[in-house]
C-alpha positions, 0 to 999 in steps of 0.5 A, spaced: 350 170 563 348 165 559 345 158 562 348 153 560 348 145 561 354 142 563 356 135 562 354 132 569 348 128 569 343 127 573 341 124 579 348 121 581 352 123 586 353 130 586 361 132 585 364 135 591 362 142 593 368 147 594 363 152 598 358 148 603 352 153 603 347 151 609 339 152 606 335 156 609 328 156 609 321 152 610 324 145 610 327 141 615 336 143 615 336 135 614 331 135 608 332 141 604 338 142 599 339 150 598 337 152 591 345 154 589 348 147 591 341 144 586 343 148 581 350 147 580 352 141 583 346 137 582 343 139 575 350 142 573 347 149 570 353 152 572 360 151 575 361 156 580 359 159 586 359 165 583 356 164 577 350 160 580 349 166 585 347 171 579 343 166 575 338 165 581 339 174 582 337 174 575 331 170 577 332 165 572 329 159 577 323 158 579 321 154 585 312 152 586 312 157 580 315 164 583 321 167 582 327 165 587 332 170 588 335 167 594 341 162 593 340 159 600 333 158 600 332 150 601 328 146 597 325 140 599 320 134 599 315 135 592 318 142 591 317 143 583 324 147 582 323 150 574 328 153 569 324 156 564 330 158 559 332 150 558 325 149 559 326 143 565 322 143 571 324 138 576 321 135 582 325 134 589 324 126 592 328 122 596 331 116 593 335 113 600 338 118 604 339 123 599 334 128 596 335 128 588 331 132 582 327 128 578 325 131 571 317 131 570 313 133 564 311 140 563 302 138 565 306 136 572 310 142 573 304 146 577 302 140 581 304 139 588 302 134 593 301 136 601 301 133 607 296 136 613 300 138 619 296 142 623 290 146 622 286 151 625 280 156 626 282 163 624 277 169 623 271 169 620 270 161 623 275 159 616 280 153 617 286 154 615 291 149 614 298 148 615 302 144 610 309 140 611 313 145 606 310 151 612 306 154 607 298 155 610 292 155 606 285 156 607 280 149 606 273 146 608 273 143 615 272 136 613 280 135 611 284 132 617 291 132 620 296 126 615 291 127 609 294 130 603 291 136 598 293 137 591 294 143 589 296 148 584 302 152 585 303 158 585 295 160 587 295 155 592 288 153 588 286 146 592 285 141 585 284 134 590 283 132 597 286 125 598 284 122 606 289 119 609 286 111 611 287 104 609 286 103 602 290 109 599 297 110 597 303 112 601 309 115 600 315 115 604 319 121 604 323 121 611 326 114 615 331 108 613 325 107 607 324 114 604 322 113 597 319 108 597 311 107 596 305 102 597 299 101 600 297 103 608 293 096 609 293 098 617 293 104 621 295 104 628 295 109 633 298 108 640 301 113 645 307 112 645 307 112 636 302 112 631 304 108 625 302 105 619 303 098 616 304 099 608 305 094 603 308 095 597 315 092 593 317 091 601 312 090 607 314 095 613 311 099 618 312 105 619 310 113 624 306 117 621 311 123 620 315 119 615 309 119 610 305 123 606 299 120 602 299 121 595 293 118 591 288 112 591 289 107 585 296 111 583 300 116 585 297 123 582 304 126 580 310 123 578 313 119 585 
């Protein structure tokens, strides 16, 4: 089969599916897209079920720098999804309620921000660290829950440890706000929510398990 790229353009509406197929996978259902319907109905590199399915058999599609071959598999917030036979690597974000592949340059294709979500003491008194796209990864026990880890996909290699706190900047990934940024001016934990006040293009509080923090001064990848 050869991997072709149909005339659907990126980042609109995708056309209307002829087969519905429920993502599974790492990712929340309500934030995941499966990886058959990315390809074919979002970046147009087939036109159908079948004909999509074999391409990702194949092995033709990378998802953080490994072979999927999964056509359900969900891809998610900041997934790098790569096609390395045209050449295209792009990475998931919400822009309103829907999520969309963004094109990103080839320096970024093994770069991922991740958000701390859980962390805990595992054998030999190492700390590991639950991240917000289910994968876990060994760290130093400075890092906190709601800080971000940039990391190299696939071999997981900490690049840079970015603290959640005032002053940073954020990115809004989940809520009536996802794809927005700005600046956490504000951080407040209550017992019934804790949230953040951010200012940006727009001024608006919102809870911690919407955000993820991306850099200080600039994003450190493109957002």
């Amino acid at each position: 089969m050869i991997l072709k790229r149909l005339a659907h353009p990126l980042a609109k509406e995708k056309k209307k599916a002829k087969y519905t197929v429920a993502p599974r996978g790492p990712h929340p259902l309500e934030r995941s897209i499966a990886l058959a319907v990315l390809i074919r109905d979002y970046l147009g590199f087939a036109e159908t079920y079948k004909e999509v399915k074999k391409i990702i058999k194949k092995g033709e599609i990378l998802v953080d720098g490994r072979v999927i071959k999964d056509h359900k598999f969900g891809v998610g917030v900041f997934d790098v999804v790569e096609i390395p036979k045209m050449n295209k690597a792009y990475r998931i974000l919400p822009r309103g309620k829907k999520l969309l592949p963004v094109e990103i340059d080839e320096s970024e294709k093994r770069l991922k921000i991740c958000k701390i979500i859980g962390k805990r003491a595992v054998k030999g008194g190492r700390i590991q660290f639950n991240l917000h796209d289910g994968r876990n990864i060994l760290g130093e026990n400075t890092y906190n829950t709601q800080d971000s880890l940039l990391i190299e996909v696939p071999s997981q290699k900490i690049v840079k440890h970015i603290p959640f706190k005032e002053g940073v900047l954020c990115f809004i990934f989940a809520g009536k706000n996802a794809g927005k940024m700005g600046k956490i001016v504000k951080i407040e934990r209550g017992w019934k929510l804790n949230r953040v006040f951010i200012e940006g293009e727009e001024s608006f509080w919102a809870p911690f398990k919407n955000i993820i923090v991306v850099g200080e001064d600039k994003p450190l990848i493109k957002v």
